[in-house]
N, CA, C and O atoms as a Tinker XYZ file with bonds, in Angstrom:
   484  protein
     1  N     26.812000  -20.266000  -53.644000    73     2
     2  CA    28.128000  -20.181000  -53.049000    64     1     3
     3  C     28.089000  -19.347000  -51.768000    63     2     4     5
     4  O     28.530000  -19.811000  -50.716000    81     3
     5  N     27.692000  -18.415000  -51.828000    73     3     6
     6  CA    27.343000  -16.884000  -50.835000    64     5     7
     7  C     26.236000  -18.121000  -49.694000    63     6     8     9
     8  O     25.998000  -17.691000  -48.565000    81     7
     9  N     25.897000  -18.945000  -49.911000    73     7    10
    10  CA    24.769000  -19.275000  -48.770000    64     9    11
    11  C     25.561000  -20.828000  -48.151000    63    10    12    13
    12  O     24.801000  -21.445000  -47.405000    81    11
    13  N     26.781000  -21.425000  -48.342000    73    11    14
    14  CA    27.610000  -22.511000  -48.090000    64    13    15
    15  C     28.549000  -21.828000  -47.069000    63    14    16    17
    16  O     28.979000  -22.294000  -46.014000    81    15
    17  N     28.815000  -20.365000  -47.742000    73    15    18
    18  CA    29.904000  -19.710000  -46.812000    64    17    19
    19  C     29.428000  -19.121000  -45.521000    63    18    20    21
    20  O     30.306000  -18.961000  -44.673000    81    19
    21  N     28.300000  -18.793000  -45.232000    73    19    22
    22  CA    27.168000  -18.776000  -44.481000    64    21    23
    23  C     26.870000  -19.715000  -43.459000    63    22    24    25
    24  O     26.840000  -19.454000  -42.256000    81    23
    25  N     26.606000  -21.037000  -44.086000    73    23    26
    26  CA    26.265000  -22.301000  -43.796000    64    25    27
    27  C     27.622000  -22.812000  -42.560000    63    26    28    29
    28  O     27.319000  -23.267000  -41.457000    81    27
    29  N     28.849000  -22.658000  -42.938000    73    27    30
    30  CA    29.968000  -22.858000  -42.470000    64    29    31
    31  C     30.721000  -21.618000  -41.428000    63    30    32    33
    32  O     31.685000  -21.888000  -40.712000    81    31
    33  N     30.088000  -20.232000  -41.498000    73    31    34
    34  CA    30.482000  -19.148000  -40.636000    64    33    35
    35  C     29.871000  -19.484000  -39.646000    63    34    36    37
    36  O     30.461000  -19.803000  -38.614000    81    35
    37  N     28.628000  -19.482000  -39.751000    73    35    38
    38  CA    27.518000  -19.227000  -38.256000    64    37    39
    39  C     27.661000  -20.162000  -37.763000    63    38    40    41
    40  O     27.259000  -20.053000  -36.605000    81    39
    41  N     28.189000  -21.525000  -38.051000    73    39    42
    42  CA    27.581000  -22.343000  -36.388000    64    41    43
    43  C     29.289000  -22.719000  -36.434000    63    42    44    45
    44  O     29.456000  -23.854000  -35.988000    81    43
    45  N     30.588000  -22.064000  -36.857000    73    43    46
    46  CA    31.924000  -21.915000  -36.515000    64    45    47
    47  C     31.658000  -20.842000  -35.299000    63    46    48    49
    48  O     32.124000  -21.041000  -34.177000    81    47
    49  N     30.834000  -19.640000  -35.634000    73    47    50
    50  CA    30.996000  -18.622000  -34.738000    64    49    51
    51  C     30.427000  -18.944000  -33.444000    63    50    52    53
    52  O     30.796000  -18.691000  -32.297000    81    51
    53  N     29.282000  -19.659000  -33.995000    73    51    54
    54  CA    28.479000  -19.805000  -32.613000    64    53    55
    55  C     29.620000  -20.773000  -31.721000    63    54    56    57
    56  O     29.588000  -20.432000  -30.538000    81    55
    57  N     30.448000  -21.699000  -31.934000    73    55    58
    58  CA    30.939000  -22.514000  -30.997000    64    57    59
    59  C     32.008000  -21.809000  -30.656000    63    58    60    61
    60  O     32.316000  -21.805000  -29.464000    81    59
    61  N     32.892000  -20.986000  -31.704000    73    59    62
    62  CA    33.600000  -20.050000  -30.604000    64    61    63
    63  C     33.850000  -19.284000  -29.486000    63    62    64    65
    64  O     34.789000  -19.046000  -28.726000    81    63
    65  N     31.837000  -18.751000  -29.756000    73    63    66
    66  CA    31.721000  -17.684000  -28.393000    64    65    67
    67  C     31.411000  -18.775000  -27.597000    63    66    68    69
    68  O     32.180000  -18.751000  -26.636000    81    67
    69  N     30.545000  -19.861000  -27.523000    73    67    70
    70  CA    30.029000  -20.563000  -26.772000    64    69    71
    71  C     31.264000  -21.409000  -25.955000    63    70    72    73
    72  O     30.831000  -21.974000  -24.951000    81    71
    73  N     32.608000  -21.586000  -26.181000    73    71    74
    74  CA    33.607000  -22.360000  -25.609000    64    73    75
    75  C     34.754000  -21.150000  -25.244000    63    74    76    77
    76  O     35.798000  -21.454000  -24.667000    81    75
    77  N     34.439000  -19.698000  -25.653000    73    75    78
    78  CA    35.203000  -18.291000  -25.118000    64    77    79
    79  C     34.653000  -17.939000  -24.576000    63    78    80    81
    80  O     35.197000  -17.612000  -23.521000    81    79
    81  N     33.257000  -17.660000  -24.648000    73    79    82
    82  CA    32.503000  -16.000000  -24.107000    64    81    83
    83  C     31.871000  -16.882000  -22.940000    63    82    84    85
    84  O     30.715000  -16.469000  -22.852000    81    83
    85  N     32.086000  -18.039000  -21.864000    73    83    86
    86  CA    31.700000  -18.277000  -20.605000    64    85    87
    87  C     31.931000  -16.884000  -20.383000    63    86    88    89
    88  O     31.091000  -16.008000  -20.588000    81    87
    89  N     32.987000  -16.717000  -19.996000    73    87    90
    90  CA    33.412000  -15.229000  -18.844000    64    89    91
    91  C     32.384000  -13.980000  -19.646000    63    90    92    93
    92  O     31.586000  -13.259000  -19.047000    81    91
    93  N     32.583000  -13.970000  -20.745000    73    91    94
    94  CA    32.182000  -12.805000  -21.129000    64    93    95
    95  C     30.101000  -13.206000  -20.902000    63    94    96    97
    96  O     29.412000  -12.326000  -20.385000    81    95
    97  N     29.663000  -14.091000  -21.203000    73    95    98
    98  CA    28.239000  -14.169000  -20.682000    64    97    99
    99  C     28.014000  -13.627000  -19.667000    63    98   100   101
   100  O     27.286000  -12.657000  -19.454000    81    99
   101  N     28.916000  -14.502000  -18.661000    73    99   102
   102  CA    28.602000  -14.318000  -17.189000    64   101   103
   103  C     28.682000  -12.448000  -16.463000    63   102   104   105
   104  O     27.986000  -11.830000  -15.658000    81   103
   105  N     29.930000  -12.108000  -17.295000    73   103   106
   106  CA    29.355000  -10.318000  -17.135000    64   105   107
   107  C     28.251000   -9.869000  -17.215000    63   106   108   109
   108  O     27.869000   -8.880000  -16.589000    81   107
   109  N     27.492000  -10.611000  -18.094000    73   107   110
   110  CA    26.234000   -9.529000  -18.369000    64   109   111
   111  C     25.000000  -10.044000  -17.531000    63   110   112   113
   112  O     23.915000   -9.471000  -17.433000    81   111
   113  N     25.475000  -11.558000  -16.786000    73   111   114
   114  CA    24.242000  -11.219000  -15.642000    64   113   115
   115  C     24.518000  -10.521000  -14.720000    63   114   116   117
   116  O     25.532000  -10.205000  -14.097000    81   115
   117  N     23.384000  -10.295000  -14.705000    73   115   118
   118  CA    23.473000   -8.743000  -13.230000    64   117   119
   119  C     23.829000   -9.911000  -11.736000    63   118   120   121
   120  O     23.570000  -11.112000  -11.654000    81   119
   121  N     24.159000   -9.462000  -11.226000    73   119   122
   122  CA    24.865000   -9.963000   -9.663000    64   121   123
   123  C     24.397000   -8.695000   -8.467000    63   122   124   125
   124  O     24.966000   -7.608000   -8.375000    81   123
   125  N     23.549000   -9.027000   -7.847000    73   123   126
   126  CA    23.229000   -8.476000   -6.532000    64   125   127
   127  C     24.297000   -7.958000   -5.370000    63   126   128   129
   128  O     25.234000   -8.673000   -5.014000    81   127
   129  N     24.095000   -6.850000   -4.907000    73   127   130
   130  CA    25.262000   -6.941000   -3.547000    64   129   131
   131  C     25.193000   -7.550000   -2.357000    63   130   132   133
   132  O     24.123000   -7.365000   -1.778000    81   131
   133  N     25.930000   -8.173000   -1.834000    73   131   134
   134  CA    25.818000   -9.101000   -0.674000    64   133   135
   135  C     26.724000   -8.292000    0.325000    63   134   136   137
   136  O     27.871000   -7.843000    0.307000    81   135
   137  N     25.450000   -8.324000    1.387000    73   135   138
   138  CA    26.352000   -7.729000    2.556000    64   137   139
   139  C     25.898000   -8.834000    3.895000    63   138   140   141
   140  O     24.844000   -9.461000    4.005000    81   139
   141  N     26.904000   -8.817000    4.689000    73   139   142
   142  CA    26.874000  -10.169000    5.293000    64   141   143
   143  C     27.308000   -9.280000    6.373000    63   142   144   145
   144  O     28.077000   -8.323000    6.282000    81   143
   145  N     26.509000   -9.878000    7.749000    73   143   146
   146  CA    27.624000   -9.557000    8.801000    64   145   147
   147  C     27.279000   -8.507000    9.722000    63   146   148   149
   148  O     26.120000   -8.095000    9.683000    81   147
   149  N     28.238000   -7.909000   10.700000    73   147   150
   150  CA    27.997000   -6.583000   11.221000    64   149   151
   151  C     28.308000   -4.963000   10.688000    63   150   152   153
   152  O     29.361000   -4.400000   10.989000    81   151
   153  N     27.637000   -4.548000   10.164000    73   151   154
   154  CA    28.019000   -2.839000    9.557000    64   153   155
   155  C     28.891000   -2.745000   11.026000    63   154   156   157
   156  O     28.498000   -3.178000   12.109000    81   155
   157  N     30.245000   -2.025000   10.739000    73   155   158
   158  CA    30.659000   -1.503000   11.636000    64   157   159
   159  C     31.449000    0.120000   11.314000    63   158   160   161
   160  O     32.295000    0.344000   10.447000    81   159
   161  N     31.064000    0.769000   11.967000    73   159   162
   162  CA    31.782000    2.266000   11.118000    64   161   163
   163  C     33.133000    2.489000   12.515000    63   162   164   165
   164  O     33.298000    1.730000   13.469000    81   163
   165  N     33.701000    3.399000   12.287000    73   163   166
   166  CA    35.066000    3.815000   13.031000    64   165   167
   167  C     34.425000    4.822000   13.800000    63   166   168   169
   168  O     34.924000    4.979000   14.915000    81   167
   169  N     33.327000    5.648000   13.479000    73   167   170
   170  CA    32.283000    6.170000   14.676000    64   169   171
   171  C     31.917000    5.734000   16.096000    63   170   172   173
   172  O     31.711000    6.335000   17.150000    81   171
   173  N     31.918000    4.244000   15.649000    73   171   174
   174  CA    30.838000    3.488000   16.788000    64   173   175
   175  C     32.374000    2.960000   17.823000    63   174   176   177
   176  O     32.570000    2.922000   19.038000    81   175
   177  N     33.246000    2.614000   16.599000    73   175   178
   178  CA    34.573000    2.128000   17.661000    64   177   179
   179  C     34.969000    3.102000   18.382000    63   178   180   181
   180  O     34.905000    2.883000   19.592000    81   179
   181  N     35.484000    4.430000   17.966000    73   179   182
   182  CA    35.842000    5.554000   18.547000    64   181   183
   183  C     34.964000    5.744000   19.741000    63   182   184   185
   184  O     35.273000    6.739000   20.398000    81   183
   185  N     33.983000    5.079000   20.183000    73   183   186
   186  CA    32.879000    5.291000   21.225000    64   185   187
   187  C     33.403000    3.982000   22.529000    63   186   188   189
   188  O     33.179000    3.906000   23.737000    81   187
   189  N     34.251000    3.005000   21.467000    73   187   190
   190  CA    34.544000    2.186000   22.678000    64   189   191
   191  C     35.616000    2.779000   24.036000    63   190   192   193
   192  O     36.290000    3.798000   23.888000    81   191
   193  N     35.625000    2.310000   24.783000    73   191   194
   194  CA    36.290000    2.594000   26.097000    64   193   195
   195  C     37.395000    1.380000   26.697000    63   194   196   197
   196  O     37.353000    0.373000   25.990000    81   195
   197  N     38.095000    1.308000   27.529000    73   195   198
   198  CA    38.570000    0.580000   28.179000    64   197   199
   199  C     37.658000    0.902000   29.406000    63   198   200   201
   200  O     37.277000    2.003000   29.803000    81   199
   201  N     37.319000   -0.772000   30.073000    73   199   202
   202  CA    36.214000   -1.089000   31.345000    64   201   203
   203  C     35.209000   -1.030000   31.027000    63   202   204   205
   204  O     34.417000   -1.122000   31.964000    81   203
   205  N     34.588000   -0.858000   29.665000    73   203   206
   206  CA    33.178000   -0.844000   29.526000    64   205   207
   207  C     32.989000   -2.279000   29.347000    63   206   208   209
   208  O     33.739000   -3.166000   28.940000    81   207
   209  N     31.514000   -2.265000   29.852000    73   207   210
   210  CA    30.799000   -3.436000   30.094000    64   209   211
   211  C     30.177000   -4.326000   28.914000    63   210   212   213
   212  O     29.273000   -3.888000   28.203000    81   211
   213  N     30.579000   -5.265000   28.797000    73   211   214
   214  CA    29.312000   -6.350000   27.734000    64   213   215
   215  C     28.312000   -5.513000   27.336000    63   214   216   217
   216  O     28.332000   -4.805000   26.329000    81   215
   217  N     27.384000   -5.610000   28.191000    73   215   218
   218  CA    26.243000   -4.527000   27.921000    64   217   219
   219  C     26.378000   -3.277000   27.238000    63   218   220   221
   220  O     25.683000   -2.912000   26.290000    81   219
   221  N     27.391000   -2.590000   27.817000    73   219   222
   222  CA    27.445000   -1.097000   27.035000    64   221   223
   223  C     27.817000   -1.368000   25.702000    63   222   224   225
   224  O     26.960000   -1.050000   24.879000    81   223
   225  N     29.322000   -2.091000   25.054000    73   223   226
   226  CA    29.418000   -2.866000   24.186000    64   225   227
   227  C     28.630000   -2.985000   23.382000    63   226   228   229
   228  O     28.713000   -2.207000   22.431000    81   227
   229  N     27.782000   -3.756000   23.387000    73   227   230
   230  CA    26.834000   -4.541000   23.229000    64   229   231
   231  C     25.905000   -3.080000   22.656000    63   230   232   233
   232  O     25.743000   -2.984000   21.439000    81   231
   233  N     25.423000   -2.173000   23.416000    73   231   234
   234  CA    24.690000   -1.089000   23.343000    64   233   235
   235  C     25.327000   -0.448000   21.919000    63   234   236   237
   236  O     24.810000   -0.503000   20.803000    81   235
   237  N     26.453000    0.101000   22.251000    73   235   238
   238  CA    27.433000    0.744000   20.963000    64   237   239
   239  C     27.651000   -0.095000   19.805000    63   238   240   241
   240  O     27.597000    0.312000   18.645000    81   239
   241  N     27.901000   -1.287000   20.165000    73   239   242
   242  CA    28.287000   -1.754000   18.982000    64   241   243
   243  C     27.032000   -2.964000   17.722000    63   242   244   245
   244  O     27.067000   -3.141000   16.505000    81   243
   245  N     26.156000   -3.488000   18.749000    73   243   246
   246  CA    25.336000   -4.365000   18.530000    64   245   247
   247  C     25.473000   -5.688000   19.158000    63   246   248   249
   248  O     26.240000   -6.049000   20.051000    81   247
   249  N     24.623000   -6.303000   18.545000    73   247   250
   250  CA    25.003000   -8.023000   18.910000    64   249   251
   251  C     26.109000   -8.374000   18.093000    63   250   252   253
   252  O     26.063000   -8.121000   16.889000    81   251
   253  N     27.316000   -9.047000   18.712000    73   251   254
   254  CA    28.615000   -9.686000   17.833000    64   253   255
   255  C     27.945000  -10.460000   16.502000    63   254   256   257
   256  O     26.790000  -10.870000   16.388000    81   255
   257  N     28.855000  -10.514000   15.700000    73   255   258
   258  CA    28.108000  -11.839000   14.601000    64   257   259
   259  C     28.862000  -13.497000   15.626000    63   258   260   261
   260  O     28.239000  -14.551000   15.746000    81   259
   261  N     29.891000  -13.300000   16.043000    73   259   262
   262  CA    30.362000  -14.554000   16.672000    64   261   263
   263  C     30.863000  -14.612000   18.189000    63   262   264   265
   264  O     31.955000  -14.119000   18.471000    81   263
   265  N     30.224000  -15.095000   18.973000    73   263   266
   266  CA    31.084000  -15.865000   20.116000    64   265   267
   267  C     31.653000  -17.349000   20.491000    63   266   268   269
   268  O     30.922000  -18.315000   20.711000    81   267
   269  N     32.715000  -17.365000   20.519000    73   267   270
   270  CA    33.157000  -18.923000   20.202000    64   269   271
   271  C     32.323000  -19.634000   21.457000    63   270   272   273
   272  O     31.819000  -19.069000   22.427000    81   271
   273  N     32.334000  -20.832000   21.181000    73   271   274
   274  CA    31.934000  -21.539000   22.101000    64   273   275
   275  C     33.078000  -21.739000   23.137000    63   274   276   277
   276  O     34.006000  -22.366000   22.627000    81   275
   277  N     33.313000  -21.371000   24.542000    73   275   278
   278  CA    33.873000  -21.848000   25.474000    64   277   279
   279  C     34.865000  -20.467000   25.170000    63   278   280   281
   280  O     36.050000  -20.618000   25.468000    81   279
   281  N     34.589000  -19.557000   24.779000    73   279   282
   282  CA    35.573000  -18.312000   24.875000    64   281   283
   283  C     34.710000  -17.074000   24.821000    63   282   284   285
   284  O     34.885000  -16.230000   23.943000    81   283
   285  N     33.541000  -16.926000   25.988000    73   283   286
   286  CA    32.817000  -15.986000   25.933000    64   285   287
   287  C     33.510000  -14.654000   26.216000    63   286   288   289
   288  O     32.641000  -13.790000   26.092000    81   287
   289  N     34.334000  -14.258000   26.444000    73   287   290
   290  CA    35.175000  -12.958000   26.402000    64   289   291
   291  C     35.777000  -12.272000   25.051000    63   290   292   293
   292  O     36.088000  -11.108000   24.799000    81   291
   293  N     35.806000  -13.260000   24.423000    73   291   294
   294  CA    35.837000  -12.995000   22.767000    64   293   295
   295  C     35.113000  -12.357000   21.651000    63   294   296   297
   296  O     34.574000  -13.210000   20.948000    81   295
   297  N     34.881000  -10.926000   21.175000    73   295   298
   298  CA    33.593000  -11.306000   20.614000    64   297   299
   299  C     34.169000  -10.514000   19.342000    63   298   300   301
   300  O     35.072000   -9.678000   19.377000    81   299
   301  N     33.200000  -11.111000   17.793000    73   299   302
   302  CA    34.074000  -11.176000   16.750000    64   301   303
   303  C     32.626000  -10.183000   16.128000    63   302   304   305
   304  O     31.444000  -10.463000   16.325000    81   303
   305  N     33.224000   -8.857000   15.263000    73   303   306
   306  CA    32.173000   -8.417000   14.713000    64   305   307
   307  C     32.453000   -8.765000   13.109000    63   306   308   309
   308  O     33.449000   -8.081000   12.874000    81   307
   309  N     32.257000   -9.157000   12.420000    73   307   310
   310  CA    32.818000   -9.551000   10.772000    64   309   311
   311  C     31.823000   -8.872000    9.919000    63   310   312   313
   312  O     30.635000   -9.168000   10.047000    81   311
   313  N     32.181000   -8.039000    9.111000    73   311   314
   314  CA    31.766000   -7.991000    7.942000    64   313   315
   315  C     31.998000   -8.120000    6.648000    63   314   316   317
   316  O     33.026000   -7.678000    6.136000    81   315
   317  N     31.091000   -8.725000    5.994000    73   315   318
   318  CA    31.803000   -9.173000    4.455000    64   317   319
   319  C     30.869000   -8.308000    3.215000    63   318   320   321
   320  O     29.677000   -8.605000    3.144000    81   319
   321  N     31.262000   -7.548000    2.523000    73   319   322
   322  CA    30.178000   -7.248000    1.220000    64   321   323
   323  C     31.085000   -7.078000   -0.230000    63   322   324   325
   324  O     31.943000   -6.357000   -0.741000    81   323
   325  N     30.243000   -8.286000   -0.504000    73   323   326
   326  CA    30.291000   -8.314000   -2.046000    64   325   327
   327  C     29.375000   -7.837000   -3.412000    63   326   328   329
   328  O     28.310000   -8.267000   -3.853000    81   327
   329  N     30.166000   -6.893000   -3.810000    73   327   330
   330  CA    29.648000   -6.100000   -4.937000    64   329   331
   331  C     29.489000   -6.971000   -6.295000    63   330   332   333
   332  O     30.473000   -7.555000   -6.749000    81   331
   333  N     28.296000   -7.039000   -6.896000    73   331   334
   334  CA    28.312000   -7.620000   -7.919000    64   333   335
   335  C     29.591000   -8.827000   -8.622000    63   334   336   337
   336  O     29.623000   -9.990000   -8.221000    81   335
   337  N     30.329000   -8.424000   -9.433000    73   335   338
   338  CA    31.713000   -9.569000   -9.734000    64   337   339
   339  C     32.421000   -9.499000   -9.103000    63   338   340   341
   340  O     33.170000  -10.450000   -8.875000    81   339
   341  N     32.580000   -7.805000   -8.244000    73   339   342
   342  CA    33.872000   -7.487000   -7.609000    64   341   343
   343  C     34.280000   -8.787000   -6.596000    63   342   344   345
   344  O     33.532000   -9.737000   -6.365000    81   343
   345  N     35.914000   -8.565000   -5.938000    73   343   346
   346  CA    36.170000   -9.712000   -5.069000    64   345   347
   347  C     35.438000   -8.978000   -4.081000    63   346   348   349
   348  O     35.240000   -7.785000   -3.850000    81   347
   349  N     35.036000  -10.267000   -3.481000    73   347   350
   350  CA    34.592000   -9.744000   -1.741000    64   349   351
   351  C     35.716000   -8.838000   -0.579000    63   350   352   353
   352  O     36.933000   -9.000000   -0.490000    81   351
   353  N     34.963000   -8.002000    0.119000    73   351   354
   354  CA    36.139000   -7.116000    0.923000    64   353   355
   355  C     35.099000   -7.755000    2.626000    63   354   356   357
   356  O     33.886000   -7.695000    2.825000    81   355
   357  N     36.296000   -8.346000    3.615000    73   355   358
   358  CA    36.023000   -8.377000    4.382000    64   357   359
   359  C     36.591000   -7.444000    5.560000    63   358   360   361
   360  O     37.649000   -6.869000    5.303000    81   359
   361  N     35.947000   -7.199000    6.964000    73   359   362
   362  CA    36.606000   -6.319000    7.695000    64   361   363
   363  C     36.343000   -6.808000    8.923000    63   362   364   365
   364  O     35.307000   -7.472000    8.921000    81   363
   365  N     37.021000   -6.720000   10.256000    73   363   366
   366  CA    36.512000   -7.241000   11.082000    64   365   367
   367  C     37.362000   -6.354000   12.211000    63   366   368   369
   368  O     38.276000   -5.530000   12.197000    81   367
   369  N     36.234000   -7.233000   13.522000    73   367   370
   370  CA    36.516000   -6.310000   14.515000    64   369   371
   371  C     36.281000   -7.365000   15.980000    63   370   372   373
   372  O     35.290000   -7.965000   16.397000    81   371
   373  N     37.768000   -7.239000   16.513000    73   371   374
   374  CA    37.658000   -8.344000   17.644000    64   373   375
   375  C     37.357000   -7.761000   19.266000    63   374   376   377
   376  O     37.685000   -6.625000   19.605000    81   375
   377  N     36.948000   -8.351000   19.822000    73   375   378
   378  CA    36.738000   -6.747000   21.352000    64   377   379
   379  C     36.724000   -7.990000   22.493000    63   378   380   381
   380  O     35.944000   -8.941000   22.462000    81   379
   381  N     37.773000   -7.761000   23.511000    73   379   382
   382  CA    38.104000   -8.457000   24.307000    64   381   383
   383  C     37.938000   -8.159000   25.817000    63   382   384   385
   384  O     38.334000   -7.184000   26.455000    81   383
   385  N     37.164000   -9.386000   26.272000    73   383   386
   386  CA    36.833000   -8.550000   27.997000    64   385   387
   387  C     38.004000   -9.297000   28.763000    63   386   388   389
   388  O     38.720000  -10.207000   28.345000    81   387
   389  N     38.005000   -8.746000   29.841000    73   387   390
   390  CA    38.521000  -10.044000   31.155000    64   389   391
   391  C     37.888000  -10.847000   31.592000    63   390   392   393
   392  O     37.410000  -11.418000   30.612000    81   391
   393  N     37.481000  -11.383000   32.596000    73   391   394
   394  CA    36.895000  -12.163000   33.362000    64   393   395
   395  C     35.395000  -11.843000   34.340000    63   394   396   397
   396  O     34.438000  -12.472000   34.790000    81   395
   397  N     35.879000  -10.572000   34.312000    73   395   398
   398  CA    34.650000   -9.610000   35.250000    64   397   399
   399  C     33.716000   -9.200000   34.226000    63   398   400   401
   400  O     32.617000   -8.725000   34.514000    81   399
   401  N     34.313000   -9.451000   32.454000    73   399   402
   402  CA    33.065000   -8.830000   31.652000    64   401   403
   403  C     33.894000   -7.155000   31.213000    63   402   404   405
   404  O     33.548000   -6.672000   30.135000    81   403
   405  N     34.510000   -6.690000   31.716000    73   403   406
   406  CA    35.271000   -5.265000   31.444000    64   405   407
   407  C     36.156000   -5.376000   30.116000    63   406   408   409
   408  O     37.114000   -6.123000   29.916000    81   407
   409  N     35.471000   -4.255000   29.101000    73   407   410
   410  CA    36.659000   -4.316000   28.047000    64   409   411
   411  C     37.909000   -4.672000   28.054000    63   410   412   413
   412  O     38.353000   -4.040000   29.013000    81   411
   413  N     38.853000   -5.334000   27.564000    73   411   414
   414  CA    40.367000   -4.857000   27.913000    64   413   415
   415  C     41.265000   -4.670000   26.386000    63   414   416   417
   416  O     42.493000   -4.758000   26.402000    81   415
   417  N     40.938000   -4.557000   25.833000    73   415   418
   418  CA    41.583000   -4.140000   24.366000    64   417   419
   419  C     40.394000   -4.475000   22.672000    63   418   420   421
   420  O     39.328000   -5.079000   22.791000    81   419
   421  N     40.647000   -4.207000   21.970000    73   419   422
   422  CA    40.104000   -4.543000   20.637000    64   421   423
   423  C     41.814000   -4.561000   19.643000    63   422   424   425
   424  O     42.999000   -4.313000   19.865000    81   423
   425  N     40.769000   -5.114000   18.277000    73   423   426
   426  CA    42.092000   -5.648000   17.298000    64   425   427
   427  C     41.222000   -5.779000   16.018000    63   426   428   429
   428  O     40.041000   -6.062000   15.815000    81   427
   429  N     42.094000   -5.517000   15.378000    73   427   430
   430  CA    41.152000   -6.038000   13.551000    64   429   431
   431  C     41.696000   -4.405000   12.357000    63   430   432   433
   432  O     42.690000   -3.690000   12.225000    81   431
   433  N     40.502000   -4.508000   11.832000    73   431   434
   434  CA    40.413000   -3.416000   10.522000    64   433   435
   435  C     40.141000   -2.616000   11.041000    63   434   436   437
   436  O     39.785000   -1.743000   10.249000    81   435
   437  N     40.038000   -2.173000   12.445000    73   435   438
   438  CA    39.962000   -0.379000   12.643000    64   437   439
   439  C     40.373000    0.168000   14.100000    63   438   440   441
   440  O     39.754000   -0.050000   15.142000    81   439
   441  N     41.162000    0.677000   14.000000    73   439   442
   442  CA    41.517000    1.343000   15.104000    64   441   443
   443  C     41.151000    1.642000   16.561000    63   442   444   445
   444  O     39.962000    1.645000   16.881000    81   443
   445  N     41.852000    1.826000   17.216000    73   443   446
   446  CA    40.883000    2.138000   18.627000    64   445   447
   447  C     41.024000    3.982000   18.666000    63   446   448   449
   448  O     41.935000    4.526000   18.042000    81   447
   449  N     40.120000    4.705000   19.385000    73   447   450
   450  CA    40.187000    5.718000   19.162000    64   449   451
   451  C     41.407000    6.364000   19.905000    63   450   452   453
   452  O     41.958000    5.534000   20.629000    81   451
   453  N     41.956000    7.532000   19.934000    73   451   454
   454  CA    43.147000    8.230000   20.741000    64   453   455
   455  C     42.533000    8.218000   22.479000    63   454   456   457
   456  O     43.376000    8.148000   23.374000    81   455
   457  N     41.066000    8.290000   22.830000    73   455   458
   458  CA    40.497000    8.332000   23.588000    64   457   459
   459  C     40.441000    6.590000   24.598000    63   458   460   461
   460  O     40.490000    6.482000   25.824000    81   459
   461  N     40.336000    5.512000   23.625000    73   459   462
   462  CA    40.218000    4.392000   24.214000    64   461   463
   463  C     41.541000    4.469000   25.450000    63   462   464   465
   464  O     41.956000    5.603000   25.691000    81   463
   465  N     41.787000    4.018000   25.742000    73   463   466
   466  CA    43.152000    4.313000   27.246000    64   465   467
   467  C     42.116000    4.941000   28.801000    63   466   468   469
   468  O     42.217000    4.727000   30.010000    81   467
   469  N     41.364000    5.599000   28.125000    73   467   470
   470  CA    40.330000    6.353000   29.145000    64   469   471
   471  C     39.349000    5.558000   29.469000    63   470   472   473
   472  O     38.407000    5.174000   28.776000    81   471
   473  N     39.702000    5.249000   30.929000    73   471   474
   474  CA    38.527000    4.401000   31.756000    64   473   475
   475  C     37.121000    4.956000   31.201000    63   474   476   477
   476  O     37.031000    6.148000   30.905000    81   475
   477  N     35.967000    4.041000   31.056000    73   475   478
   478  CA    34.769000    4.494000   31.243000    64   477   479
   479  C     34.053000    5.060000   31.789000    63   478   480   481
   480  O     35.198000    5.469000   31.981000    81   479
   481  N     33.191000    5.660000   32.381000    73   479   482
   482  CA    32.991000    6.009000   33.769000    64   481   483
   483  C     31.502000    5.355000   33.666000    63   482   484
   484  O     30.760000    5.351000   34.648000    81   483
């Protein structure tokens, strides 16, 4: 009797977890962190200027991750990192020249410094 009731628990249980515990499996594989993109800290922005050059830019901040095609005054720094299950956190950072190549504003997830307003020299 004791080995029928047995017979009828274990492969009830097994299809329970097996059609519930997707989610709960999938917790217990380990998941890597993904970092995508440009590291950008509020250090390196606080360093930007109004009139600074591509180049200097470029110097402070790195190579953009994006320049659109046919909107080279545009340049897009994105970063994305995803922690194991967590949702992904993206941040980004847009930096805009004129025509001559001279900064003329930034926009996104971080601030310009109290200092940006101040020509470059």
């Amino acid at each position: 009797m004791q080995l029928k009731k047995w017979l009828i628990t274990i492969p009830l249980s097994v299809t329970i977890l097996s059609l519930s515990g997707c989610s709960v499996l999938e917790r217990l594989v380990y998941r890597i962190n993904i970092n995508q993109g440009n590291y950008v800290e509020q250090k390196a922005v606080n360093k930007l200027r109004i009139g600074m050059t591509k180049e200097q830019v470029q110097f402070v901040m790195g190579t953009p991750m994006l320049v659109e095609n046919g909107y080279p005054d545009i340049w897009y720094y994105i970063y994305r990192h995803t922690a194991g299950h967590a949702a992904p956190v993206q941040k980004d950072l847009v930096v805009y020249f004129d025509k001559q190549g001279k900064l003329t504003k930034i926009s996104g997830d971080y601030p310009p410094s109290k200092d940006f307003d101040d020509p470059a020299s």
